[in-house]
C-alpha positions as a LaTeX table, in Angstrom:
\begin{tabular}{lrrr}
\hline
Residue & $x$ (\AA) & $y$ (\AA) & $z$ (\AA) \\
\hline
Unk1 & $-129.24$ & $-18.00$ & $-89.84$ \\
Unk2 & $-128.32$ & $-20.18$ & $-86.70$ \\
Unk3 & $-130.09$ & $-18.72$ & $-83.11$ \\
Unk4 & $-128.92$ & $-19.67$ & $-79.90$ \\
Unk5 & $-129.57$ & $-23.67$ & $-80.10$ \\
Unk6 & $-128.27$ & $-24.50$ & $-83.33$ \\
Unk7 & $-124.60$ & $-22.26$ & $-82.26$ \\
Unk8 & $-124.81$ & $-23.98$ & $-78.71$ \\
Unk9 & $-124.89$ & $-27.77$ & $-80.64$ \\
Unk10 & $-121.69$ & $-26.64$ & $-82.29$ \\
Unk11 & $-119.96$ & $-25.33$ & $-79.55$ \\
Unk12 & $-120.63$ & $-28.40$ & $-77.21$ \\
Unk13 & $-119.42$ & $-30.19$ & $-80.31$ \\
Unk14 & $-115.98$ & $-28.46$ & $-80.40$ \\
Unk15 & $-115.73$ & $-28.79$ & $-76.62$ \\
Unk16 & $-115.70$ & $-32.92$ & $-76.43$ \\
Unk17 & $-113.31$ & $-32.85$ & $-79.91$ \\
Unk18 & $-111.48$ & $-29.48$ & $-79.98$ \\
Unk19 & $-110.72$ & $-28.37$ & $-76.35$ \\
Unk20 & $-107.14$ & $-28.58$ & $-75.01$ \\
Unk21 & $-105.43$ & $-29.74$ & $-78.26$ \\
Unk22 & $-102.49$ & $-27.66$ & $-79.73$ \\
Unk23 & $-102.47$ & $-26.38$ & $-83.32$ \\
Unk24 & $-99.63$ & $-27.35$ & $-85.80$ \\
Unk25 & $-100.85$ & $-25.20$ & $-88.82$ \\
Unk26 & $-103.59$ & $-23.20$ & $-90.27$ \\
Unk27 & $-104.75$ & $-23.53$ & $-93.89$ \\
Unk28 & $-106.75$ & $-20.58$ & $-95.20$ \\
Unk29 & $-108.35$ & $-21.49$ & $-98.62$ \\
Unk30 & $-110.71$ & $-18.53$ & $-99.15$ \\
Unk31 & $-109.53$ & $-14.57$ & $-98.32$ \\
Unk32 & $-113.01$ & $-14.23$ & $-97.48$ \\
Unk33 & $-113.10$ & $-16.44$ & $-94.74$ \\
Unk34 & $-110.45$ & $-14.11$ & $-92.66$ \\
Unk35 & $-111.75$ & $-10.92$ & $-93.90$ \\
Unk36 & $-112.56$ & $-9.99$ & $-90.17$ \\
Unk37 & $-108.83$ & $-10.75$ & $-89.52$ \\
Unk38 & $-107.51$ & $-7.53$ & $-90.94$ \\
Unk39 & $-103.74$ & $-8.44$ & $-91.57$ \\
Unk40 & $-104.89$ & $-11.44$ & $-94.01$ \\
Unk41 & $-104.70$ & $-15.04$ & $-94.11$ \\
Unk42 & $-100.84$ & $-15.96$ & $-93.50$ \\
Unk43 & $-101.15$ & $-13.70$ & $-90.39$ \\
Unk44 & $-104.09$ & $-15.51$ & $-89.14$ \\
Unk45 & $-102.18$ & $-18.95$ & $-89.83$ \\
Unk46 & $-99.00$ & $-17.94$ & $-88.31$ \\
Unk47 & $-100.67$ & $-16.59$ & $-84.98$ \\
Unk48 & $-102.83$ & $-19.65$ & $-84.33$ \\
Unk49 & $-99.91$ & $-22.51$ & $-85.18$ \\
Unk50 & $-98.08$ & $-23.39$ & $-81.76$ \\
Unk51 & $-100.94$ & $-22.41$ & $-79.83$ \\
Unk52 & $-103.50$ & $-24.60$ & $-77.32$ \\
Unk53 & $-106.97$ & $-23.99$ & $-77.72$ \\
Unk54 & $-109.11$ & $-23.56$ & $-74.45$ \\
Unk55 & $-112.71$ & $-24.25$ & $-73.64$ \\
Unk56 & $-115.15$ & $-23.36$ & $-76.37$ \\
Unk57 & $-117.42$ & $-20.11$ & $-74.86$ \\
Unk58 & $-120.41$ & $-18.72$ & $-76.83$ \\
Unk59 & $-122.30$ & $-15.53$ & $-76.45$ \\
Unk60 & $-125.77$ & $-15.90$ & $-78.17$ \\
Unk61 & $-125.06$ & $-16.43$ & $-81.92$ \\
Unk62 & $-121.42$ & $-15.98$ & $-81.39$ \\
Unk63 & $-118.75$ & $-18.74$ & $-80.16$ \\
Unk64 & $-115.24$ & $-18.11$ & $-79.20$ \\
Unk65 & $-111.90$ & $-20.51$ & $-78.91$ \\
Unk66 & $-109.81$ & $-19.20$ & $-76.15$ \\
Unk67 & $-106.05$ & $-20.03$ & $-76.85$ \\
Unk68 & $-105.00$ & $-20.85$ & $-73.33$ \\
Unk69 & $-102.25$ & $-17.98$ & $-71.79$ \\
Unk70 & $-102.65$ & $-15.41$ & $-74.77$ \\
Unk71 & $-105.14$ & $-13.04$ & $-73.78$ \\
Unk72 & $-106.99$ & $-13.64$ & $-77.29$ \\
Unk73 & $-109.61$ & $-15.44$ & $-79.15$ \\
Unk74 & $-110.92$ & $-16.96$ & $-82.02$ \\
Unk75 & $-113.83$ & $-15.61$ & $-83.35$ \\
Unk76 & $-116.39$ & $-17.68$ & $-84.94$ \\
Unk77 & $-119.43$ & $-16.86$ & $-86.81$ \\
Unk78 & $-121.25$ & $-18.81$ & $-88.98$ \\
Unk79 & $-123.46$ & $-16.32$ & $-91.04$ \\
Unk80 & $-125.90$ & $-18.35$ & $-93.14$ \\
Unk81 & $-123.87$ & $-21.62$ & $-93.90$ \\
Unk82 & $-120.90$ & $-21.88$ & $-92.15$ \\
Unk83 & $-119.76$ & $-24.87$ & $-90.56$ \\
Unk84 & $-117.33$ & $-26.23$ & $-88.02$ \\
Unk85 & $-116.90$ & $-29.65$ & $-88.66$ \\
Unk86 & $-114.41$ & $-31.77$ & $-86.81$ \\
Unk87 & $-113.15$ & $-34.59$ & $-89.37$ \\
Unk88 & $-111.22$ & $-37.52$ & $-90.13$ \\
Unk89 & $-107.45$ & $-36.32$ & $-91.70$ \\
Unk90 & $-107.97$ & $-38.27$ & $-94.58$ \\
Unk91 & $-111.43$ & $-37.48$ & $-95.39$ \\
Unk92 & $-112.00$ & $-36.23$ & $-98.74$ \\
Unk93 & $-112.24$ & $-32.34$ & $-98.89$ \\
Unk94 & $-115.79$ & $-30.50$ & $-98.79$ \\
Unk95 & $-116.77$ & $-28.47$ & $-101.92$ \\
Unk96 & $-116.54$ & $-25.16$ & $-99.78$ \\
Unk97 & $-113.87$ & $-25.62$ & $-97.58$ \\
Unk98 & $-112.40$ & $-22.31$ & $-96.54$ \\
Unk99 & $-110.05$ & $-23.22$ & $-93.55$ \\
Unk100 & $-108.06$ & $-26.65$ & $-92.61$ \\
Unk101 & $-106.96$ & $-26.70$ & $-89.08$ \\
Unk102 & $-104.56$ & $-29.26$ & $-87.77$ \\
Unk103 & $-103.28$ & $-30.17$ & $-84.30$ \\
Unk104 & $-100.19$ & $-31.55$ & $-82.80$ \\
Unk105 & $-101.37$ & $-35.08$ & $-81.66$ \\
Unk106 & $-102.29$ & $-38.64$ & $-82.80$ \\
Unk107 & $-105.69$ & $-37.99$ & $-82.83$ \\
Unk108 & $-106.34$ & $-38.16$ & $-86.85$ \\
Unk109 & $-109.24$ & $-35.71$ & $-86.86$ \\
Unk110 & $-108.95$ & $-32.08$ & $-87.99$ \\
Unk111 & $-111.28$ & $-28.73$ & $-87.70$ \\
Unk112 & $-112.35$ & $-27.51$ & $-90.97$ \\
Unk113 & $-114.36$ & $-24.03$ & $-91.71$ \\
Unk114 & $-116.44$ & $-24.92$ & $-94.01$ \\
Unk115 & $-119.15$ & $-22.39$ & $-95.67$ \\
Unk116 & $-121.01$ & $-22.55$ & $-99.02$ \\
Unk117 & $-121.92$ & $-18.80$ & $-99.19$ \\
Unk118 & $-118.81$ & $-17.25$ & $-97.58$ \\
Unk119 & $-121.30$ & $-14.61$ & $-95.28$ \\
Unk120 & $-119.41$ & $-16.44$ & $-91.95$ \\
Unk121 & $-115.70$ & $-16.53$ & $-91.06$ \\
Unk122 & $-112.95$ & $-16.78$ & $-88.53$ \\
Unk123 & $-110.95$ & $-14.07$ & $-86.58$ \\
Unk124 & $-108.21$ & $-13.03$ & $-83.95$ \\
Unk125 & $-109.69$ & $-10.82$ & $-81.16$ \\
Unk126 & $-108.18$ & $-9.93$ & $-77.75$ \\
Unk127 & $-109.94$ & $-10.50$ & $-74.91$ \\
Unk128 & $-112.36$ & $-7.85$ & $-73.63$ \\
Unk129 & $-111.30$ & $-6.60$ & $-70.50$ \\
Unk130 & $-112.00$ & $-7.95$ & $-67.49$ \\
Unk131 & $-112.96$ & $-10.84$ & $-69.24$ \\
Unk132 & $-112.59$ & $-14.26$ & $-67.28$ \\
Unk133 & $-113.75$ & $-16.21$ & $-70.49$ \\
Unk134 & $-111.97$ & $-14.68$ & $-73.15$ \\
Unk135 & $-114.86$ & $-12.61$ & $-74.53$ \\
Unk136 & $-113.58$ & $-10.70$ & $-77.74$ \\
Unk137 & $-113.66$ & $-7.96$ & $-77.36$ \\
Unk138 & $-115.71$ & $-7.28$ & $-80.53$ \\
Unk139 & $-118.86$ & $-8.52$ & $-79.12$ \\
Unk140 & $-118.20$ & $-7.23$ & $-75.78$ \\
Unk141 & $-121.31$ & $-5.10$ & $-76.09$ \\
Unk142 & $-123.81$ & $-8.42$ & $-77.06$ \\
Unk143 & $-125.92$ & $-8.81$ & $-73.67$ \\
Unk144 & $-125.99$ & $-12.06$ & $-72.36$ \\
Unk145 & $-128.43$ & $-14.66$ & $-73.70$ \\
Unk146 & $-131.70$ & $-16.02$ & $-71.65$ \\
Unk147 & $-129.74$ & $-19.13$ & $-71.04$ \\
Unk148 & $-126.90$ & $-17.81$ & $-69.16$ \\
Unk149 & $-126.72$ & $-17.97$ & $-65.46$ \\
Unk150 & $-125.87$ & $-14.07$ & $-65.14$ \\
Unk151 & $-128.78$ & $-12.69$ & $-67.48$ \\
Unk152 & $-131.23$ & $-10.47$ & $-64.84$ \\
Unk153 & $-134.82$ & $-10.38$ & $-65.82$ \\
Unk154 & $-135.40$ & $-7.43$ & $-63.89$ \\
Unk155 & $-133.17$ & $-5.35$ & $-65.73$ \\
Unk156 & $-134.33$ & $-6.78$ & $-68.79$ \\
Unk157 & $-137.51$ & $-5.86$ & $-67.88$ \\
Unk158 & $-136.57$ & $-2.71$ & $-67.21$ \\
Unk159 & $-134.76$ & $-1.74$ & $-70.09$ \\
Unk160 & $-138.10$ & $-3.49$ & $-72.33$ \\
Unk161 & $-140.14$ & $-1.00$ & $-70.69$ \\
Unk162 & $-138.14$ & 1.77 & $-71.40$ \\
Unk163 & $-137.40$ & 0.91 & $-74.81$ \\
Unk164 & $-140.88$ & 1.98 & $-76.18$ \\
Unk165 & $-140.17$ & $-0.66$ & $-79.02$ \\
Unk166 & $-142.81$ & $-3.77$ & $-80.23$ \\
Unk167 & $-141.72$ & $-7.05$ & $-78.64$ \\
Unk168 & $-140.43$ & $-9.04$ & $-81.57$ \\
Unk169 & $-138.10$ & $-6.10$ & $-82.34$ \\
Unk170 & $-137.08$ & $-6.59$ & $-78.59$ \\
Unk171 & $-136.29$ & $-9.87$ & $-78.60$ \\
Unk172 & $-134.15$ & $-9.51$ & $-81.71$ \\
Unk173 & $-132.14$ & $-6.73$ & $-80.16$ \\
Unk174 & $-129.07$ & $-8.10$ & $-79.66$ \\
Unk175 & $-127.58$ & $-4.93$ & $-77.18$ \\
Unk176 & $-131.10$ & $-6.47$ & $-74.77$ \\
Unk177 & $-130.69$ & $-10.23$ & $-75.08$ \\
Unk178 & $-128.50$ & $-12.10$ & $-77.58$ \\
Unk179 & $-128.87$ & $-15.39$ & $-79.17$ \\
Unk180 & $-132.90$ & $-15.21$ & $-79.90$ \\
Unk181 & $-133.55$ & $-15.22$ & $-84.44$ \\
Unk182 & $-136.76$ & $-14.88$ & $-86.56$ \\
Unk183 & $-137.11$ & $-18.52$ & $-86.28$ \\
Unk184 & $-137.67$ & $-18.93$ & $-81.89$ \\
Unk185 & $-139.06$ & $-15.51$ & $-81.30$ \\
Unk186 & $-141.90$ & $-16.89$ & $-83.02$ \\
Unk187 & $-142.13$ & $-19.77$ & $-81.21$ \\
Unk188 & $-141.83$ & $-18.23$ & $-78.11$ \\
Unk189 & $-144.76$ & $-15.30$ & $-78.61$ \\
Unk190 & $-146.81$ & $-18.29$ & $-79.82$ \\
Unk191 & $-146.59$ & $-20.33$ & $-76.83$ \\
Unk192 & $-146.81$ & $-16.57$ & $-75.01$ \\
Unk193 & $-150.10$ & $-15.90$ & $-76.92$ \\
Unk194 & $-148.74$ & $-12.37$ & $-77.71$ \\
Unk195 & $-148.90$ & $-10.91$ & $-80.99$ \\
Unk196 & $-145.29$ & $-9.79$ & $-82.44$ \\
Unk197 & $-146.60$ & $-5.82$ & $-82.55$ \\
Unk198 & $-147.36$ & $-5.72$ & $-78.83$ \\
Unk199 & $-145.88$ & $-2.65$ & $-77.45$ \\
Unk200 & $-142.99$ & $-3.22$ & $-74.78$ \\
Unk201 & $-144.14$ & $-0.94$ & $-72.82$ \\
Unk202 & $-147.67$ & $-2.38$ & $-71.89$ \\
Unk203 & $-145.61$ & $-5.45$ & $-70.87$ \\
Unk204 & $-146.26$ & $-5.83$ & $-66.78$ \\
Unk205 & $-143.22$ & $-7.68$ & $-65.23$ \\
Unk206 & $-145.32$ & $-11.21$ & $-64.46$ \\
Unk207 & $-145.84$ & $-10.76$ & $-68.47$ \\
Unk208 & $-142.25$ & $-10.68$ & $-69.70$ \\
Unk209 & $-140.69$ & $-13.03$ & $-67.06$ \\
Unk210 & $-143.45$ & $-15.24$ & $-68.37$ \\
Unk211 & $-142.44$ & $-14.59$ & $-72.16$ \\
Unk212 & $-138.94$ & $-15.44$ & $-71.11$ \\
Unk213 & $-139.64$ & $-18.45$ & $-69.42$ \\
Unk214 & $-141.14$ & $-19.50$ & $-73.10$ \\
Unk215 & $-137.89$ & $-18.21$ & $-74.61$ \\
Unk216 & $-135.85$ & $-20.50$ & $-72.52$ \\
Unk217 & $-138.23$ & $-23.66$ & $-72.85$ \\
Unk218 & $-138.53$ & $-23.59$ & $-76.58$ \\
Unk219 & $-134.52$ & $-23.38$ & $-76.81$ \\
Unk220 & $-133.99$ & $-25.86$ & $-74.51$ \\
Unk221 & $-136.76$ & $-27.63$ & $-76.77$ \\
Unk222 & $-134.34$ & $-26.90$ & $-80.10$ \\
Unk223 & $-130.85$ & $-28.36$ & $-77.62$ \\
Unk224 & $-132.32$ & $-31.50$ & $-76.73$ \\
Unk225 & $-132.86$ & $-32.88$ & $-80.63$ \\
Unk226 & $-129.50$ & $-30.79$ & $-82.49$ \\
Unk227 & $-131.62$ & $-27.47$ & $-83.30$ \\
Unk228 & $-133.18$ & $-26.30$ & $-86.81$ \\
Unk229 & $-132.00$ & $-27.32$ & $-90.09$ \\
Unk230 & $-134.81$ & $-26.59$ & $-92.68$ \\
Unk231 & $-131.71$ & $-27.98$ & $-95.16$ \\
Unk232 & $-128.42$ & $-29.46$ & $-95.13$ \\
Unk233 & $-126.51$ & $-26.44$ & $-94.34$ \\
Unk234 & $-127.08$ & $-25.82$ & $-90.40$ \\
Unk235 & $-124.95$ & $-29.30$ & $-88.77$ \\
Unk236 & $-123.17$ & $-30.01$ & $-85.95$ \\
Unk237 & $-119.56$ & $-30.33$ & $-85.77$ \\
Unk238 & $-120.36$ & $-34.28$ & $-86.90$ \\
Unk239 & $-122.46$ & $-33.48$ & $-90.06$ \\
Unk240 & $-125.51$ & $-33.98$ & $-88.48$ \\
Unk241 & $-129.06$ & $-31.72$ & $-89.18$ \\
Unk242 & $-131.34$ & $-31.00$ & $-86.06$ \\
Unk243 & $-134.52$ & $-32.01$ & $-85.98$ \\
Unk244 & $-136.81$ & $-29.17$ & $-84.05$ \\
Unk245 & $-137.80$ & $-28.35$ & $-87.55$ \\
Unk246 & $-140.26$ & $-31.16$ & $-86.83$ \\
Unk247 & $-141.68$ & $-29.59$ & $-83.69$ \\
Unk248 & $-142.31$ & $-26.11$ & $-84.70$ \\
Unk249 & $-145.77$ & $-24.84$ & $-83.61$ \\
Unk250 & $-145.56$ & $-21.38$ & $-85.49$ \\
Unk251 & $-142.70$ & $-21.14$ & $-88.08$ \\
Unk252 & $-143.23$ & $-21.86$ & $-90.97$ \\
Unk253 & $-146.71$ & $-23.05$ & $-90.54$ \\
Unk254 & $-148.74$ & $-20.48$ & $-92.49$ \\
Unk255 & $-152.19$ & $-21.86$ & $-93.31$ \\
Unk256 & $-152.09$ & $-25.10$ & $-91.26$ \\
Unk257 & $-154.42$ & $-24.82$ & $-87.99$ \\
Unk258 & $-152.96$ & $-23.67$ & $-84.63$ \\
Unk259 & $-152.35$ & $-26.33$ & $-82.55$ \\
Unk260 & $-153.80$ & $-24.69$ & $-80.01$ \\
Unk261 & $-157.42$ & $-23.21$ & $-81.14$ \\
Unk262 & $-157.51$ & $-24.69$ & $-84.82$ \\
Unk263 & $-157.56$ & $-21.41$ & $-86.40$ \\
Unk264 & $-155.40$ & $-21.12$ & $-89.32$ \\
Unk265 & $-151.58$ & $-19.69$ & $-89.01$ \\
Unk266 & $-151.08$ & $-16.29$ & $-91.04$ \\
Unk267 & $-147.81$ & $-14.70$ & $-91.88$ \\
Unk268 & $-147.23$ & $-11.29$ & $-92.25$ \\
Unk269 & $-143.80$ & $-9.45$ & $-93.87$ \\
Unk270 & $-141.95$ & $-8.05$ & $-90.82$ \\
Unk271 & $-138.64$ & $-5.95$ & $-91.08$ \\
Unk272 & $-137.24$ & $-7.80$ & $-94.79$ \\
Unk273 & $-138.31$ & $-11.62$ & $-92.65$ \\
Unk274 & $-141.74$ & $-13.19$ & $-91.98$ \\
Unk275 & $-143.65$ & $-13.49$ & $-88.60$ \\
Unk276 & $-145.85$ & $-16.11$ & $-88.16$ \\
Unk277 & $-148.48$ & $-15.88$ & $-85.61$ \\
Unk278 & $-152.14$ & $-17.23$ & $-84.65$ \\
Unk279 & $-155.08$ & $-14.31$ & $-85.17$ \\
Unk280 & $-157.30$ & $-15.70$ & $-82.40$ \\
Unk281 & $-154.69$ & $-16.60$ & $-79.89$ \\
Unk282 & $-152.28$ & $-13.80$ & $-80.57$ \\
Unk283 & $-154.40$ & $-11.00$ & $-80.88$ \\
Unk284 & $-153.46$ & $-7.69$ & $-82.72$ \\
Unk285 & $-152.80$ & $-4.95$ & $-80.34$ \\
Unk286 & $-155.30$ & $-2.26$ & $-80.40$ \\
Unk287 & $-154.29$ & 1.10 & $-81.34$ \\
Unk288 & $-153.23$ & 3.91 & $-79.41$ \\
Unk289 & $-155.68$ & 6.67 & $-78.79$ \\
\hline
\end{tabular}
């Protein structure tokens, strides 16, 4: 499922093509692709047409389109293969094309909602209140992500400490910090050298600013070449696959040596996923006596 990076690529995507243009109509292909919009498809349509989308906003694995003076949203999430794909009018439809979008302008490009497995979809939230950005109000309760100006690492800390938790199961907790997947929490405890069980509680504060500081790097890693795509189902709004697949130092990587100590990567089933970790440089956490 997209993390943080690969959700970030699209929404910068639909920010240079998508931002400030008016919708003429909605075409909704697949029920399934509204079925977070409880009054249907036609509803959905009918709401969006006439109205001017704002800035693109995301939330960790969540991104939003504003429609400028309405006090609501739309909701985007891409599950496990949706895509948001700004294209030429006349292009030739994609196989699993769930929703047509087009706008009032001679532009000749159109958003389409496009998703193979139907797990993602689009919806009409109002605004949370309070909310400068249009939040939906849906995910109101997602913290912010470790790339957001406004995140506070003490009272992330804090609430780590008191969560008597492991730290992979932290960092996956969306109500503590949003936007971090299977896929970079690895990555992160690997450059960390902490072992996925660690207890949160025996993290000391220079420990989990540190861990967040490999958080941040490794996504900024994923932003600067387009993310993960381990297949052609993760692209930008352009088509286009990432390529951090290429730099991974953990996931992924069982039985090939650390490239750090040479030792050879293990993986271990973790909550219905994998973790992959290094035995000599992430070390199992001793019990509790």
């Amino acid at each position: 499922m997209p993390e943080l990076p690969e959700v970030e690529v699209v929404r910068r995507g639909l920010e240079r093509w998508v931002a400030g243009r008016t919708v003429d109509s909605v075409e909704v292909l697949h029920p399934r692709a509204v079925r977070r919009h409880p009054a249907g498809g036609a509803d959905f349509a009918a709401r969006l047409a006439g109205r001017t989308i704002g800035v693109p906003m995301r939330r960790g694995k969540y991104l939003w389109l504003p429609l400028e003076g309405q006090g609501m949203s739309v909701l985007g999430h891409l599950g496990m293969s949706g895509q948001l794909l700004v294209q030429p009018e006349e292009a030739a439809d994609e196989k699993h094309l769930r929703i047509r979008v087009r706008f009032r302008d001679d532009l000749g490009t159109e958003l389409r909602f496009v998703d193979q497995r139907t797990f993602g979809g689009l919806s009409l939230h109002e605004s949370a209140a309070g909310s400068a950005d249009g939040l939906p109000d849906v995910i109101a309760h997602i913290a912010r992500d470790p790339l957001d100006p406004l995140f506070d690492e003490t009272a992330y800390h804090l609430a780590l400490r008191a969560k008597r938790s492991t730290v992979k199961r932290a960092l996956l907790d969306q109500s503590l910090i949003s936007g971090v997947g299977n896929i970079y929490a690895d990555e992160a405890l690997w450059r960390a050298r902490l072992h996925y069980d660690r207890p949160t509680d025996r993290l000391t504060r220079p420990r989990s600013v540190e861990l967040l500081g490999h958080v941040r790097d490794v996504m900024n890693a994923a932003l600067a070449v387009g993310g993960t795509s381990f297949d052609s189902l993760y692209v930008n709004v352009n088509g286009e696959s990432g390529y951090f697949d290429r730099s991974l130092d953990a996931y992924g990587r069982e039985d090939e040596p650390c490239r750090r100590c040479g030792t050879p990567m293990r993986r271990r089933p973790w909550m219905n996923r994998s973790s992959y970790f290094c035995p000599r440089c992430q070390r199992a956490p001793r019990a509790s006596s």
